[in-house]
N, C-alpha and C positions, 0 to 999 in steps of 0.2 A: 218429344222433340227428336227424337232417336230414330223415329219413323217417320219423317218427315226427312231428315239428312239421307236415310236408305233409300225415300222414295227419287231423292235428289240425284243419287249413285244411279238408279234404277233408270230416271229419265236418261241423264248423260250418255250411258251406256247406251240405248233404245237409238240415241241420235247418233250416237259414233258408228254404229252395227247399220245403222241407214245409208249414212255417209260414204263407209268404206265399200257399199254395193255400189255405187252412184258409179258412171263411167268418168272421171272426172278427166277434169284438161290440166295434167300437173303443167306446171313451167318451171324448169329446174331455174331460172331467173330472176323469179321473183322477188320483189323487193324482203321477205319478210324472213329469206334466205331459209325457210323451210317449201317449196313449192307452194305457198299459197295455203300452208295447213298449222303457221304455228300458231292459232289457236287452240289448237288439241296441247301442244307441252306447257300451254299458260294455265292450263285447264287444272295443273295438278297444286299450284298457288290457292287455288280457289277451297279446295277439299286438304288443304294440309290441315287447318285449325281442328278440322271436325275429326281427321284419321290420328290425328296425336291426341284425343280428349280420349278417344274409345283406347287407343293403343293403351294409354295410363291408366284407363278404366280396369279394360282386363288383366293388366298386368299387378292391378292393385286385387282384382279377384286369386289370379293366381297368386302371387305373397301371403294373402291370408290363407289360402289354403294348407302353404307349406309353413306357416305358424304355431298349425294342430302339432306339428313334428318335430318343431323347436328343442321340448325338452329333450326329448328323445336323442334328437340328435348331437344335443351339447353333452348327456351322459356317456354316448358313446363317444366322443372325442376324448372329454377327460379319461374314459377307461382305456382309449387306444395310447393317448400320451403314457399315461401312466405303464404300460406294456412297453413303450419304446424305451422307457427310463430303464426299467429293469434291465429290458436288450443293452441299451449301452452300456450300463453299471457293469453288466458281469464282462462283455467283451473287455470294456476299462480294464476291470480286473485281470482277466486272460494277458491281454495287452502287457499290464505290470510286470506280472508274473514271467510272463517270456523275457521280456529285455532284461529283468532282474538276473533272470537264473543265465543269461548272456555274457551278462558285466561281470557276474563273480565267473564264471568259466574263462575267462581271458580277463588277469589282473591287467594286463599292459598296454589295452584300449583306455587310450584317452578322448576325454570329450571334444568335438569338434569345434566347438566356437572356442575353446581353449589353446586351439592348433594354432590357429590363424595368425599369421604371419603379417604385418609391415612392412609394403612396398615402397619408398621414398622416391 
């Protein structure tokens, strides 16, 4: 059936590559407000159904290809996450550790939403 739509593509083609040699008598006027050629842009209505069946086709060939890699690639995700935690856990700590050793070096910083003041 597949070769049958290709031969379809194949005629289309054969008639357009005919066409565009022809000396033709455009009329920028015409009723059809393409000079007399919009049969060529209705043309792509006609071959949508058959280019979205193949598009899905191969796109469903390519998904399973990248399937074989699935695990693969979920163990490396979990080992990357698992690598980010430690990153943030020790920065955390680092982080702590600064502001702490901060607040006891100046007793007489007070906390800022503490500050804040009522304007009436």
């Amino acid at each position: 059936m597949l070769l049958r739509w290709y031969m379809r593509f194949y005629i289309w083609y054969r008639f357009l590559w005919n066409v565009s040699k022809l000396n033709l008598h455009l009329v920028p006027i015409h009723p059809d407000h393409c000079t007399g050629l919009a049969f060529h842009g209705k043309s792509a209505y006609a071959f949508g159904p058959i280019l979205f069946a193949q598009g899905a086709m191969l796109g469903s060939v390519r998904s399973g290809d990248s399937l074989m890699f699935t695990p693969k690639m979920a163990t490396a995700k979990r080992k990357a996450l698992a690598d980010y935690r430690q990153v943030g856990a020790g920065l955390r700590r680092q982080i702590r550790r600064e502001m702490g050793s901060q607040c006891m070096a100046s007793e007489d910083v007070r906390d800022p939403a503490t500050s804040v003041t009522r304007s009436s």
